[in-house]
Structures are given as C-alpha cells and as structure tokens.
C-alpha positions in Angstrom: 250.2 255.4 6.5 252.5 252.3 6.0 251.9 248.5 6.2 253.5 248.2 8.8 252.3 250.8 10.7 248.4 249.8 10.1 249.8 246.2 11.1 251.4 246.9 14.4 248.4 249.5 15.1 245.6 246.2 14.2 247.6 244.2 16.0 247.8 246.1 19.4 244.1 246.5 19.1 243.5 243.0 18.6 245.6 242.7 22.3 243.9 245.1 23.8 240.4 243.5 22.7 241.3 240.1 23.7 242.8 241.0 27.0 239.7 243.3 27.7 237.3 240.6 27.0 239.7 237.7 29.2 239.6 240.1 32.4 235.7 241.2 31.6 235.1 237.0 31.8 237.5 235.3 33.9 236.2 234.8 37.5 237.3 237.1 40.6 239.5 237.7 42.7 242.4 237.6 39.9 246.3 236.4 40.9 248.7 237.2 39.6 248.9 234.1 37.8 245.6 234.6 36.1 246.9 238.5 34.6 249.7 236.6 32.9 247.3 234.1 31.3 245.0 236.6 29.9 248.5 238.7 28.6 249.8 234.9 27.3 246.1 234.4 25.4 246.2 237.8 24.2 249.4 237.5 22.6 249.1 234.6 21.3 245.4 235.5 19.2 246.9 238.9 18.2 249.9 237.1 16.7 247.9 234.2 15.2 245.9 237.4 13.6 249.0 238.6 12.4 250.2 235.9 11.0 246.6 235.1 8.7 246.6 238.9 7.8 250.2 238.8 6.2 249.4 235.1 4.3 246.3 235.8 3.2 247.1 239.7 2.1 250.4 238.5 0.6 251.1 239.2 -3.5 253.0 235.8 -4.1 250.2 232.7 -4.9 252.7 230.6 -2.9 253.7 232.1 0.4 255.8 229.4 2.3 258.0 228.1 -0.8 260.1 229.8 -3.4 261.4 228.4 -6.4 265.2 228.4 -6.4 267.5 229.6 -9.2 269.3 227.3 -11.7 
C-alpha cells in the first residue's frame, strides 16, 4: 500500500475516533449546532495529526526551509 493511501486511511480513522468520542461526551439533546462542532474538532485534530505524521516521518533534517541554488 502507498503513503498516501496509509495516510488518508490513518487520517479518516483519527476523524472517526475523535468525532466518536465528542458525540459519546458532549451533553444531550444535540443541535445542530453542536454536530458541526464535533465535525469542526474532528477535523481540525485529524489534520493537526497529519500534519506531525508528515514532519516528523519526513527524510529532509530540515522540513520548512530549503537551501536555494547559486
């Protein structure tokens, strides 16, 4: 399987997880205001996961810079 394929698969788990877990805690009855929080704060965690896999799994010692040419 590809990177990016075991990337998008880890981070649709990571959704699914976090927005389990915000419906499972968040008090009752639920708006609709409160299902597009917990889809919000899901999205934002699964990215921020994303995001720490690819820097810290990333070949280059300095991720955010490059050196330029001459």
């Amino acid at each position: 399987m590809g990177r990016g394929v075991m990337l998008a698969l880890a981070g649709i788990c990571v959704f699914a997880v976090v927005a389990a877990l915000m419906l499972k805690l968040m008090p009752g009855p639920l708006h609709d205001s409160d299902y597009m929080i917990v889809g919000s704060v899901a999205t934002l965690i699964a990215l921020l996961v994303l995001f720490l896999v690819l820097v810290t799994t990333s070949r280059s010692s300095n991720v955010f810079f490059k050196k330029r040419r001459k």
